[in-house]
ZADREN-478930 format. One record per residue: residue number from 1; x, y, z of N, C-alpha, C, O, CB in turn. Coordinates in nm, 2 decimals. Glycine has a CB too. Layout:
N
  numar      nu      nv      nw     cau     cav     caw      cu      cv      cw      ou      ov      ow     cbu     cbv     cbw
    NUM       X       Y       Z       X       Y       Z       X       Y       Z       X       Y       Z       X       Y       Z
...
// end
This chain:
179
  numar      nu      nv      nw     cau     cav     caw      cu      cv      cw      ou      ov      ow     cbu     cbv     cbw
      1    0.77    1.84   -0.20    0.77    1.73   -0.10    0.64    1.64   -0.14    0.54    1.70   -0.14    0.76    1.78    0.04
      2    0.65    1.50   -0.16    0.59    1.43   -0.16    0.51    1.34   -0.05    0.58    1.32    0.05    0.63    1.40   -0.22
      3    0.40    1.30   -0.05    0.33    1.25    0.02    0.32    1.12    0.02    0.37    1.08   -0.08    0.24    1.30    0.02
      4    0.25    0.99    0.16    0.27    0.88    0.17    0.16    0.86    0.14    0.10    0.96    0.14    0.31    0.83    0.28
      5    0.08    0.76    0.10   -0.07    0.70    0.05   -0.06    0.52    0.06    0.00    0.45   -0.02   -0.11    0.75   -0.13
      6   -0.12    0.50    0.15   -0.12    0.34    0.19   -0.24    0.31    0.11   -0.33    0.39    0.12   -0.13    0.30    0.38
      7   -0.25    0.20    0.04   -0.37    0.11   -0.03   -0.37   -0.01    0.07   -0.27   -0.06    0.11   -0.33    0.05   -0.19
      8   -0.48   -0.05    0.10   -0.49   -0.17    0.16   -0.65   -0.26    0.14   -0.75   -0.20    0.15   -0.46   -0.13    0.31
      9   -0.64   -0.38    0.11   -0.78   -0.50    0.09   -0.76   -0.51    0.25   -0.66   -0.55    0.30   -0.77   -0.68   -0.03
     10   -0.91   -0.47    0.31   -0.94   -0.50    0.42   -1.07   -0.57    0.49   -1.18   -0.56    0.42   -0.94   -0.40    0.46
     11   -1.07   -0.61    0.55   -1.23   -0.72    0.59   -1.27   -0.62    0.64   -1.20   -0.52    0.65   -1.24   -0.87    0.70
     12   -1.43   -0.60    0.71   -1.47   -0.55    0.78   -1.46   -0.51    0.92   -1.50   -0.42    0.99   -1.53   -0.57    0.76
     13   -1.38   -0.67    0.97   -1.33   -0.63    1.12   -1.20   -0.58    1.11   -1.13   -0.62    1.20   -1.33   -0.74    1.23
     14   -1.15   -0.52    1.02   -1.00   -0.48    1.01   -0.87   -0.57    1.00   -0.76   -0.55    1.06   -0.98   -0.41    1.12
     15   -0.89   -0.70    0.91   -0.78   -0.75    0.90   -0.73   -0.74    0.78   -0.81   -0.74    0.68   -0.78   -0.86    0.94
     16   -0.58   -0.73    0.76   -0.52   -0.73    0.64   -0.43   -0.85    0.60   -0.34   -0.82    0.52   -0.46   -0.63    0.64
     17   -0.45   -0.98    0.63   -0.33   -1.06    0.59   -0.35   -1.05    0.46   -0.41   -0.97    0.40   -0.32   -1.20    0.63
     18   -0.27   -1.16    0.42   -0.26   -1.18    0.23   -0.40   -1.22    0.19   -0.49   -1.30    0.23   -0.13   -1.32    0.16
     19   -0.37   -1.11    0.09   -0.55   -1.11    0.03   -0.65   -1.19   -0.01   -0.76   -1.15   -0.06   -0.57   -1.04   -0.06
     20   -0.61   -1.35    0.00   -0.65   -1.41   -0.09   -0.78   -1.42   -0.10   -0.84   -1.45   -0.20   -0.59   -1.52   -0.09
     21   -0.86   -1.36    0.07   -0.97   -1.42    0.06   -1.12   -1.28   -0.03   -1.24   -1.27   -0.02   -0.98   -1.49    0.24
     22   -1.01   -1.20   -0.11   -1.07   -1.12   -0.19   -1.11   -1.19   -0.31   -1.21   -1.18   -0.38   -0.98   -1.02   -0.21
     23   -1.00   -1.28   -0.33   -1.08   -1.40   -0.50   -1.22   -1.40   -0.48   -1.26   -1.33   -0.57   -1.05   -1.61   -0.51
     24   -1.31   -1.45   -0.40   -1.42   -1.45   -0.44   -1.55   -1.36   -0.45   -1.67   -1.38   -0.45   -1.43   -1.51   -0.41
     25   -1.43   -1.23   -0.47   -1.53   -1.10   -0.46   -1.51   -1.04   -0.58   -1.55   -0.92   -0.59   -1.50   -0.98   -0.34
     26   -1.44   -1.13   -0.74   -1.35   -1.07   -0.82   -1.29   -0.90   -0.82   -1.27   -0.88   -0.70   -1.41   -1.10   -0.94
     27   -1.27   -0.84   -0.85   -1.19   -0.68   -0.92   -1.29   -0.65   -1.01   -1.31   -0.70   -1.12   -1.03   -0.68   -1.02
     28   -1.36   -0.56   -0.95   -1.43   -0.45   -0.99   -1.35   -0.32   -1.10   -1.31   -0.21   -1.05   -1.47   -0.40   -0.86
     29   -1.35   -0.34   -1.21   -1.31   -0.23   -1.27   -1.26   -0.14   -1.24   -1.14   -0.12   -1.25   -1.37   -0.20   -1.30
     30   -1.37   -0.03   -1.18   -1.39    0.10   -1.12   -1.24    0.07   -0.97   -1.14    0.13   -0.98   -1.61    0.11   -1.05
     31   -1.26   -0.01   -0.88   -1.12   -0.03   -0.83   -1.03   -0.04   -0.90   -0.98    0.07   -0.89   -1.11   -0.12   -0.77
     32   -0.99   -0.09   -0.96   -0.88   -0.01   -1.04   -0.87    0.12   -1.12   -0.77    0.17   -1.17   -0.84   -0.07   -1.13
     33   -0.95    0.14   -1.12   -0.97    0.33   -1.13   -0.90    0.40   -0.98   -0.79    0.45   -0.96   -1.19    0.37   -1.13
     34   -1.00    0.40   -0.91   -0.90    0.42   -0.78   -0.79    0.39   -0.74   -0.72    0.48   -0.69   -0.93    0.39   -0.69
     35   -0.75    0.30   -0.74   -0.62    0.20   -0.71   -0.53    0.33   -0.82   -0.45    0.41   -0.77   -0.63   -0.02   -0.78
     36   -0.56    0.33   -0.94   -0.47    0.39   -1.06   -0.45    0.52   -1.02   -0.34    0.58   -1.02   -0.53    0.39   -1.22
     37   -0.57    0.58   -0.99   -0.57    0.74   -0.91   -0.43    0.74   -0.80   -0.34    0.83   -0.81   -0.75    0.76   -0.79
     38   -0.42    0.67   -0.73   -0.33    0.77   -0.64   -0.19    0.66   -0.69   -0.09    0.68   -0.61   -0.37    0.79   -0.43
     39   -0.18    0.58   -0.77   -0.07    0.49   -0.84    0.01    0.64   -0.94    0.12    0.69   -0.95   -0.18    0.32   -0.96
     40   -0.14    0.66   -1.00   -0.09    0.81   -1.08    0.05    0.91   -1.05    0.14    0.95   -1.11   -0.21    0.91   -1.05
     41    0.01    0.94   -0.94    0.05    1.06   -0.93    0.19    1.01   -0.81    0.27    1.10   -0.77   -0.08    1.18   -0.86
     42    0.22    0.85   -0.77    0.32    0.88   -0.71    0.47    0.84   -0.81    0.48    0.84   -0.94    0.30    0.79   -0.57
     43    0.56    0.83   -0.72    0.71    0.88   -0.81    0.78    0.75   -0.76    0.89    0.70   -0.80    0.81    1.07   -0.76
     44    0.71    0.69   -0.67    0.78    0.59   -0.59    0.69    0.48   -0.47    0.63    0.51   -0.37    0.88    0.67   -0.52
     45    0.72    0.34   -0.52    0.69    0.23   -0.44    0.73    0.25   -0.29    0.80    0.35   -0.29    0.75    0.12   -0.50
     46    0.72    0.22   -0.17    0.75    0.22   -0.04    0.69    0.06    0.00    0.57    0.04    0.00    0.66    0.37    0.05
     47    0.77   -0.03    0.04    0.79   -0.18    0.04    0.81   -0.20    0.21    0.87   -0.12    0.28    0.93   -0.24   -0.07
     48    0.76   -0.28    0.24    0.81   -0.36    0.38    0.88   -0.48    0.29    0.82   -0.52    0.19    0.67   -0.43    0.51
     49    1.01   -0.52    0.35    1.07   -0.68    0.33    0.95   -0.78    0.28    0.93   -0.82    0.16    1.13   -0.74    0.48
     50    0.89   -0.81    0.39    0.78   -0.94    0.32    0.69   -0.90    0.22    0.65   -0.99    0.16    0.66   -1.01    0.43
     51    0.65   -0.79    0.17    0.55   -0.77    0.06    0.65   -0.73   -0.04    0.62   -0.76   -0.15    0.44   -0.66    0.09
     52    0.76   -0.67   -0.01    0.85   -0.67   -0.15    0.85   -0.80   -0.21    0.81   -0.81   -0.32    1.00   -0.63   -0.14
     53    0.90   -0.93   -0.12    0.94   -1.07   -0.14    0.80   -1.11   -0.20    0.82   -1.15   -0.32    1.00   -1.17    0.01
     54    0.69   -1.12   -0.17    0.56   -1.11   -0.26    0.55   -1.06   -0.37    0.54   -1.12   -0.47    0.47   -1.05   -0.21
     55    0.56   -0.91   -0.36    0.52   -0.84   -0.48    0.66   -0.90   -0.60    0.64   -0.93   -0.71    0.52   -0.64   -0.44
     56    0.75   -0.89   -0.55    0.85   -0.94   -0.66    0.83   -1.05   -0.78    0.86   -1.03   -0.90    0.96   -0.98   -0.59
     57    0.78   -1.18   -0.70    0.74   -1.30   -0.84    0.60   -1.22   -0.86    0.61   -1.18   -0.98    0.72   -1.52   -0.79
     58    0.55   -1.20   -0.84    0.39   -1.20   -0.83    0.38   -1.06   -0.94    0.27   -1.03   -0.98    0.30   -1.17   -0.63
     59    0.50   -0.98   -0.98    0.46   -0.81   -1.02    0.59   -0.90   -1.15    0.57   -0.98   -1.24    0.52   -0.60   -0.86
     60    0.66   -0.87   -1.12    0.82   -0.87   -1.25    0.79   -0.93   -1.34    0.84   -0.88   -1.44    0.96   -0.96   -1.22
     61    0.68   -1.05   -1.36    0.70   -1.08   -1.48    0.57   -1.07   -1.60    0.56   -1.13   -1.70    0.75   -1.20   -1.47
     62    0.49   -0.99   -1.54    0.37   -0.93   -1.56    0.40   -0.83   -1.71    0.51   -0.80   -1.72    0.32   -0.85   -1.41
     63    0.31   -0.79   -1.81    0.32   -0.70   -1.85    0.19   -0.65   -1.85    0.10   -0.69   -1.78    0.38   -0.71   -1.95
     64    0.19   -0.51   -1.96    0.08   -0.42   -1.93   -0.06   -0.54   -1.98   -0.17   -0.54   -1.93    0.09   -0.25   -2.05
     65   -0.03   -0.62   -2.06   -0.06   -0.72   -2.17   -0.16   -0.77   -2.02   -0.28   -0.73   -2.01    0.09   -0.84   -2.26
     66   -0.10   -0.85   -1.93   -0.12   -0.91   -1.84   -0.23   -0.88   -1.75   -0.32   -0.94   -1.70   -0.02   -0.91   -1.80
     67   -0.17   -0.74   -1.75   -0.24   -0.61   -1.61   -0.18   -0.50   -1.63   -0.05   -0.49   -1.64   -0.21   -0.64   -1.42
     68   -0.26   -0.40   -1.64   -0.23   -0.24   -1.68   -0.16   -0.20   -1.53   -0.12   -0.08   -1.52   -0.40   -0.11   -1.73
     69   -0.15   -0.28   -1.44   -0.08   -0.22   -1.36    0.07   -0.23   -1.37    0.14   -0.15   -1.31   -0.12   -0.25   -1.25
     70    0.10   -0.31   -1.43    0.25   -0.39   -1.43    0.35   -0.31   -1.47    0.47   -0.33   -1.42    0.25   -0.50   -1.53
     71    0.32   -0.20   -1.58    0.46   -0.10   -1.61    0.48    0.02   -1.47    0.58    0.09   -1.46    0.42    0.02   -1.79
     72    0.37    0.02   -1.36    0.39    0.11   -1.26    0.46    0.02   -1.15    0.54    0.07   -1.07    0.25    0.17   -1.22
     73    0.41   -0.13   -1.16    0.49   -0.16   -1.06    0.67   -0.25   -1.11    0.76   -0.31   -1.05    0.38   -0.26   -0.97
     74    0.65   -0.22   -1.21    0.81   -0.28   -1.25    0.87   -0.18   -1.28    0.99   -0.21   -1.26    0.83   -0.39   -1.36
     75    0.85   -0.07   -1.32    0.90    0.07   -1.34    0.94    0.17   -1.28    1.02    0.25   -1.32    0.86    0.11   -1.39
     76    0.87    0.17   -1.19    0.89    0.28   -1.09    1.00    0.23   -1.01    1.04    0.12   -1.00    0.76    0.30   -1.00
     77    1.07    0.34   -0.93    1.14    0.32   -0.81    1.05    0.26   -0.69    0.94    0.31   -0.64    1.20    0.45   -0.78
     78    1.15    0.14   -0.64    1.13    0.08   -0.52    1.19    0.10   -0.44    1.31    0.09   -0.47    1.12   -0.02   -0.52
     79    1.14    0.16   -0.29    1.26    0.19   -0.15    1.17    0.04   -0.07    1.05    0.02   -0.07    1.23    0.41   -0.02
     80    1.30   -0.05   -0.01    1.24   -0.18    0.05    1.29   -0.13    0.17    1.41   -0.10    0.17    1.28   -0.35   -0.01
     81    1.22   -0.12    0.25    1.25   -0.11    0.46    1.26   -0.28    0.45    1.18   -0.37    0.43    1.06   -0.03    0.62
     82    1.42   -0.25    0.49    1.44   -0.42    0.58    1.60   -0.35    0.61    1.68   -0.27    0.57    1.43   -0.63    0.44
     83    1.59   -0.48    0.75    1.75   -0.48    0.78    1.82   -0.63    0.75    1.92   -0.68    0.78    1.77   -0.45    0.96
     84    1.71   -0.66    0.67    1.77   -0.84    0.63    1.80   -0.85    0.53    1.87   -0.95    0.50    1.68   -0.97    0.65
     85    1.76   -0.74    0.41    1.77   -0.75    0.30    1.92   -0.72    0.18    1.97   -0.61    0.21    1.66   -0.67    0.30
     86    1.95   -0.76    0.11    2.07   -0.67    0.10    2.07   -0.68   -0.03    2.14   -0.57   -0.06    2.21   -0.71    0.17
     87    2.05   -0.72   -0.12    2.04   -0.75   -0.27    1.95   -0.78   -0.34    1.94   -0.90   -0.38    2.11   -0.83   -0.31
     88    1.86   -0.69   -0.38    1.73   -0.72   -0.37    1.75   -0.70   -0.56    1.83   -0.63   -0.63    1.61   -0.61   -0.26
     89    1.66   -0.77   -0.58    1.67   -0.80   -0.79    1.55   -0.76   -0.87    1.54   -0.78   -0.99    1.69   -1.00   -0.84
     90    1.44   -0.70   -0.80    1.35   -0.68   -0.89    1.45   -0.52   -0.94    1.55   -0.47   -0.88    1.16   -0.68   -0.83
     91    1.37   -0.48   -1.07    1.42   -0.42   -1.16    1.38   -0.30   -1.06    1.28   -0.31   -0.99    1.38   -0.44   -1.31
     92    1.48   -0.15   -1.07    1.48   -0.01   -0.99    1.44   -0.02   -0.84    1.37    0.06   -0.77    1.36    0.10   -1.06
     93    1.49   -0.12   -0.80    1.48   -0.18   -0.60    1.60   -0.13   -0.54    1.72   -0.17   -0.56    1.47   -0.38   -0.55
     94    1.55   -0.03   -0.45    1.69    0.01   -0.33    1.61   -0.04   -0.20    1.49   -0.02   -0.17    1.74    0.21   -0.32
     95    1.70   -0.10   -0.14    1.69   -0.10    0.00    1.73    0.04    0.12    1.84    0.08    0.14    1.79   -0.22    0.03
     96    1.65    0.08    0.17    1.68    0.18    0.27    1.75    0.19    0.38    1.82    0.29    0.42    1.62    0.21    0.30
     97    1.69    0.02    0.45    1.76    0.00    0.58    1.66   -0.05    0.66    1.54   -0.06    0.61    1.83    0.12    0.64
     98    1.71   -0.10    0.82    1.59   -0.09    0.88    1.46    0.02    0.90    1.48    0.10    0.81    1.64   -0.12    0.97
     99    1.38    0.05    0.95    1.28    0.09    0.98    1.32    0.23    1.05    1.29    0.21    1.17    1.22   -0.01    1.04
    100    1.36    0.36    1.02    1.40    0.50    1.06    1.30    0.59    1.05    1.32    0.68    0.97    1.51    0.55    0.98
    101    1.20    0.60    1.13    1.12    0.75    1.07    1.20    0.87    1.04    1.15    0.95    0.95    1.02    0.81    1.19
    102    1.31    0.90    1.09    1.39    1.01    1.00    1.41    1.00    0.90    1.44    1.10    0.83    1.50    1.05    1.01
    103    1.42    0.88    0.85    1.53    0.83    0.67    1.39    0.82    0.60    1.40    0.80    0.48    1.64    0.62    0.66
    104    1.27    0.84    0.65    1.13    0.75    0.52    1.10    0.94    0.56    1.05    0.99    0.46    0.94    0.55    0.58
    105    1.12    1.03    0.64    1.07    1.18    0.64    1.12    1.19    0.52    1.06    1.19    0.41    1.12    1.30    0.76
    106    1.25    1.20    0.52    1.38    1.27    0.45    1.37    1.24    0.32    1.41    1.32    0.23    1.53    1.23    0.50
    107    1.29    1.07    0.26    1.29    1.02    0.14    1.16    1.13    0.10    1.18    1.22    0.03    1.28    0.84    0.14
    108    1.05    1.10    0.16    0.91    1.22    0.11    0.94    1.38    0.12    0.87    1.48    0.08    0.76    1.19    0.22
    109    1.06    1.37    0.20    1.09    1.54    0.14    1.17    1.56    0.04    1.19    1.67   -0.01    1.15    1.63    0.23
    110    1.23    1.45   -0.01    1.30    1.42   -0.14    1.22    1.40   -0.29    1.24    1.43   -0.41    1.37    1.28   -0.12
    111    1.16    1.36   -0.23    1.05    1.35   -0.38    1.01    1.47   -0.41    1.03    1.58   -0.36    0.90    1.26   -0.38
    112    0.95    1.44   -0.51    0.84    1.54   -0.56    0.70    1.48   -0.55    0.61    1.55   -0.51    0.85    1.58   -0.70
    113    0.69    1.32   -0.60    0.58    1.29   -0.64    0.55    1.24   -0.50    0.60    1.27   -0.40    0.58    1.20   -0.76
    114    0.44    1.14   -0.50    0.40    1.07   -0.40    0.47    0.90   -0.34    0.53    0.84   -0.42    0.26    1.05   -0.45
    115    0.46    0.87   -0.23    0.52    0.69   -0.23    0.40    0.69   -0.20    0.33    0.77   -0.14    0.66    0.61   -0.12
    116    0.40    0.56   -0.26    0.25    0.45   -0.29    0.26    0.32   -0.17    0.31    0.23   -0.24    0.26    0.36   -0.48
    117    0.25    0.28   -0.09    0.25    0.16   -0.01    0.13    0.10   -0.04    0.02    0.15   -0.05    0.26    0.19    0.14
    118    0.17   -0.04   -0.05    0.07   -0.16   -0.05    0.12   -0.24    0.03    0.24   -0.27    0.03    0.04   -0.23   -0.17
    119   -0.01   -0.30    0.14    0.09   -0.44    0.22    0.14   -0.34    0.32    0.11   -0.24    0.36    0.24   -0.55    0.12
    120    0.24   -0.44    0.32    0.35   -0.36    0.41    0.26   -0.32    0.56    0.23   -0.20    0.58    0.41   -0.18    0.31
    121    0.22   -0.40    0.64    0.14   -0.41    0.75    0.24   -0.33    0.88    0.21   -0.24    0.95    0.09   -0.58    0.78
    122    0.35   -0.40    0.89    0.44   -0.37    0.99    0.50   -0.25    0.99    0.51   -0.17    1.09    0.54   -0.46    1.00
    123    0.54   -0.24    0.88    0.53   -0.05    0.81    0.47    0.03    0.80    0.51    0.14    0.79    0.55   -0.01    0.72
    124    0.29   -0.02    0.78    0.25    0.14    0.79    0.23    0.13    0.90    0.26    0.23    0.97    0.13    0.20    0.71
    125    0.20    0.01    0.96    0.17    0.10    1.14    0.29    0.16    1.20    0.27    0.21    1.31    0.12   -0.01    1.27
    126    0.41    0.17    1.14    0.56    0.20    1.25    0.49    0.35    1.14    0.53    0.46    1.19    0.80    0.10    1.22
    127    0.42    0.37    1.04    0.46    0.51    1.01    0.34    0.56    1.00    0.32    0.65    0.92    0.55    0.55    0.89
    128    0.20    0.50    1.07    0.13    0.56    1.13    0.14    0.64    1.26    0.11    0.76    1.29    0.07    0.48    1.14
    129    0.18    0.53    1.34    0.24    0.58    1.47    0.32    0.76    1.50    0.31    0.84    1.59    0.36    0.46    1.48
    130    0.37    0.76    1.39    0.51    0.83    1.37    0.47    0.95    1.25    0.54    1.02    1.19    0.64    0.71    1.32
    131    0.31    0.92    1.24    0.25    1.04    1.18    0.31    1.10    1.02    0.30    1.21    0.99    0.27    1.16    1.29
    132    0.35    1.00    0.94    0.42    0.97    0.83    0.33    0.96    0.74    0.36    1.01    0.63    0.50    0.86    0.85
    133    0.18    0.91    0.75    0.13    0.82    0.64    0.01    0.96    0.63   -0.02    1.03    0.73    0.08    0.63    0.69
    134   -0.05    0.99    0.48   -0.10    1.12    0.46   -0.20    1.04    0.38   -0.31    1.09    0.39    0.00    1.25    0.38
    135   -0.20    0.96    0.33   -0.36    0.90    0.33   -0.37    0.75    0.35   -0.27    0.67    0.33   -0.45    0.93    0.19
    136   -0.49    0.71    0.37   -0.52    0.57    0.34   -0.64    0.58    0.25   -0.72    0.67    0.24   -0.54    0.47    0.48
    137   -0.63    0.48    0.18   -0.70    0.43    0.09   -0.73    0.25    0.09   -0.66    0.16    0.05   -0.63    0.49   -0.03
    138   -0.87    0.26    0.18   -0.90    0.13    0.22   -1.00    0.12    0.12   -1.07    0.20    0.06   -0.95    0.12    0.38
    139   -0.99   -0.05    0.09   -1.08   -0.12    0.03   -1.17   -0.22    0.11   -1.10   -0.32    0.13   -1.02   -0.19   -0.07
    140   -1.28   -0.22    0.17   -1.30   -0.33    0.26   -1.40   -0.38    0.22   -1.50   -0.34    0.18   -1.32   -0.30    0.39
    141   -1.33   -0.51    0.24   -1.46   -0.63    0.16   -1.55   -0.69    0.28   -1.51   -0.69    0.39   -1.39   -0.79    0.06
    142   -1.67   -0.73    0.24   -1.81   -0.74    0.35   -1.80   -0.89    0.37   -1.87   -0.97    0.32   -1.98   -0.70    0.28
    143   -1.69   -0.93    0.47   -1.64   -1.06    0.51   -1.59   -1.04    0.66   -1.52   -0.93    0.67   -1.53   -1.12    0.41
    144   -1.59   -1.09    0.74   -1.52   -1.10    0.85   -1.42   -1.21    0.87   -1.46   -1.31    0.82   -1.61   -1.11    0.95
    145   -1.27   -1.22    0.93   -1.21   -1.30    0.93   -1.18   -1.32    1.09   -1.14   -1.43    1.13   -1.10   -1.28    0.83
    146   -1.19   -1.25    1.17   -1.22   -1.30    1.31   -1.03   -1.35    1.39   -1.00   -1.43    1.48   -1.37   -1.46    1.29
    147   -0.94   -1.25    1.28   -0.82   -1.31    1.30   -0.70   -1.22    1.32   -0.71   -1.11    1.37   -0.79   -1.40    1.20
    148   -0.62   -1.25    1.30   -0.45   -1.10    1.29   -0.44   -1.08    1.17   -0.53   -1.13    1.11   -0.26   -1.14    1.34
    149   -0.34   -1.02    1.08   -0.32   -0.90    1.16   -0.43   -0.78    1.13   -0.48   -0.76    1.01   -0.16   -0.86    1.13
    150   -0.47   -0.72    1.22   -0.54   -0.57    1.19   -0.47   -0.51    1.19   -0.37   -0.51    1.26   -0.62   -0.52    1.26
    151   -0.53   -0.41    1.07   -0.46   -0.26    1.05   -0.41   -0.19    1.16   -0.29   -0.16    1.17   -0.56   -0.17    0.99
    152   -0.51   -0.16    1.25   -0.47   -0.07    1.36   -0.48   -0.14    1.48   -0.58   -0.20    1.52   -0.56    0.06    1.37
    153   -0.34   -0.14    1.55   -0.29   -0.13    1.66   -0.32   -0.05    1.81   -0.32   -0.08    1.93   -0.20   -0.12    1.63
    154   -0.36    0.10    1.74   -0.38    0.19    1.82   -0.48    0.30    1.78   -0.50    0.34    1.67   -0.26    0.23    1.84
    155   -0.51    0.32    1.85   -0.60    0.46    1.80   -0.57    0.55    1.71   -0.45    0.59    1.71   -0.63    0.54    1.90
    156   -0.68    0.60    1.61   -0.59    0.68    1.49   -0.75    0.78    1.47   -0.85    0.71    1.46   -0.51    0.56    1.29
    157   -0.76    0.90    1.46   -0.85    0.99    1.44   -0.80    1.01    1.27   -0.69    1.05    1.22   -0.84    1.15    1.55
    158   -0.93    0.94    1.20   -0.93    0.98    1.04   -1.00    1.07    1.00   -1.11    1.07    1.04   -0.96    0.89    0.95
    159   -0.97    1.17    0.92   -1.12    1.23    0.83   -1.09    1.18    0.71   -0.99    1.15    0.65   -1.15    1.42    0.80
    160   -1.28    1.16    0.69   -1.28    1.09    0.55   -1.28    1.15    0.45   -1.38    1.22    0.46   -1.37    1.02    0.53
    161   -1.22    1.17    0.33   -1.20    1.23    0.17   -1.28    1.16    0.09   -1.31    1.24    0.00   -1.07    1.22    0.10
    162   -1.32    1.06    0.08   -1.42    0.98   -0.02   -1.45    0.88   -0.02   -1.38    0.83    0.07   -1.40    0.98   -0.12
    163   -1.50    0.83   -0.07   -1.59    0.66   -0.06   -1.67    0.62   -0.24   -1.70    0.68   -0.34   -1.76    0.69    0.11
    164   -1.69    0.51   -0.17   -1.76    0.52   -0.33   -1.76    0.34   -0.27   -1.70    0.30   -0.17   -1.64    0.60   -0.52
    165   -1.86    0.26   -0.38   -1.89    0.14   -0.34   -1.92    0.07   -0.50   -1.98    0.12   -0.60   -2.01    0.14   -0.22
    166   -1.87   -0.06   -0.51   -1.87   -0.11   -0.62   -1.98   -0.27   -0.63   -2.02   -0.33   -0.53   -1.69   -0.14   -0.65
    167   -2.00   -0.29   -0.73   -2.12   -0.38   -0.74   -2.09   -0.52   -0.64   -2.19   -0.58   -0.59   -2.13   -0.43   -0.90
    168   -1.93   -0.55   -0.61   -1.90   -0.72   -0.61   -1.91   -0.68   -0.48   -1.86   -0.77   -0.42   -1.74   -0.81   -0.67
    169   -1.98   -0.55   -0.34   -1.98   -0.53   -0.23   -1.87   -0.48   -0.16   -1.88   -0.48   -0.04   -2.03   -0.61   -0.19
    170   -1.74   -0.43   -0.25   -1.61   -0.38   -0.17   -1.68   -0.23   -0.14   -1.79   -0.19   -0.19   -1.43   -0.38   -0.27
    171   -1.61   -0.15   -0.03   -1.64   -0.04   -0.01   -1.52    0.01   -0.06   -1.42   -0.06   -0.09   -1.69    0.00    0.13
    172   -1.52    0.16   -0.09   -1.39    0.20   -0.09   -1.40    0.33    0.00   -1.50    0.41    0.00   -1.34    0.21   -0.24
    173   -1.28    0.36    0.09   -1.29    0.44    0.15   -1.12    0.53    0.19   -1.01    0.50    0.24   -1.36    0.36    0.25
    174   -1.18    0.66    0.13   -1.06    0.75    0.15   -1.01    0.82    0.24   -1.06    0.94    0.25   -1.06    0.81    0.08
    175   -0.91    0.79    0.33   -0.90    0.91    0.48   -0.78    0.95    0.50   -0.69    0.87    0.48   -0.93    0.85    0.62
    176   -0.74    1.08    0.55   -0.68    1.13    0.60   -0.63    1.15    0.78   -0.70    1.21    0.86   -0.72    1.19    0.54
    177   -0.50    1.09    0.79   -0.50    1.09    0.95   -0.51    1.23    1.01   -0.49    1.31    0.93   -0.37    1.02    1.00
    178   -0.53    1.26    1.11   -0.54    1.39    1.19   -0.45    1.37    1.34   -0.45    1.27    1.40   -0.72    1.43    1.22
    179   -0.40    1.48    1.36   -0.30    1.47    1.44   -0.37    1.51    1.58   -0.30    1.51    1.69   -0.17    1.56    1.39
// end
């Protein structure tokens, strides 16, 4: 059985919209060291609708050439949570369905490896909630945006697994939810 691992670029007051406002903190190396760490070991992408529709132009036509991330994210199996979705074209993309905490259990007891979530805001919190998600792996950059959406909705007891901090001022921070 495989496990869930959410990546997320976060501000300090906990917002996650689209990252842009990480450009001026460039990519730290060493973050992609981490980022690659738990990219490693999973067997499978885990998508919300709007960040698939993102990640799709933005990942497909990338090579390793480009970004060493690019053979993990065009290669791997993609599961996309949508009920709007029906024909989805990036290369190894299945749609699952709407949003089922039984059907995303049943997919991580299907694996072996890990699903990797990025994004996907509306989804991890339905599988936060629903005690689904087995780590996060936050990046939080030393900015405040004073706006929506934040990560957490609701109260969540984490223990922390690791941290580590990179020159451009991101933190990185590794946790585990507790029930």
């Amino acid at each position: 059985m495989g496990e869930i691992h959410v990546h997320e670029f976060i501000t300090a007051d906990g917002v996650v919209d689209a990252p842009t406002w990480t450009f001026d903190y460039g990519f730290d190396p060493k973050m992609g060291e981490a980022i690659g760490a738990v990219c490693e070991r999973s067997e499978g992408i885990l998508l919300g609708r709007r960040t698939y529709e993102m990640f799709e132009p933005a990942w497909s036509t990338r090579t390793a050439e480009d970004d060493p991330g690019a053979p993990f994210f065009n290669e791997t199996r993609k599961y996309v949570v949508s009920g709007s979705l029906d024909d989805p074209t990036w290369n190894n993309s299945e749609v699952i369905g709407a949003y089922d905490a039984g059907a995303i259990r049943a997919l991580k007891e299907r694996l072996d490896g890990d699903l990797y979530v990025s994004g996907s805001i509306t989804l991890v919190r339905a599988m936060l909630a629903d005690g689904l998600v087995d780590g996060l792996h936050l990046f939080v950059f030393p900015l405040t945006r004073a706006t929506e959406p934040r990560l957490f909705e609701q109260p969540h007891k984490l223990r922390l697994e690791q941290t580590d901090r990179y020159d451009n001022g991101v933190v990185y921070l590794s946790y585990r939810p507790e029930a």
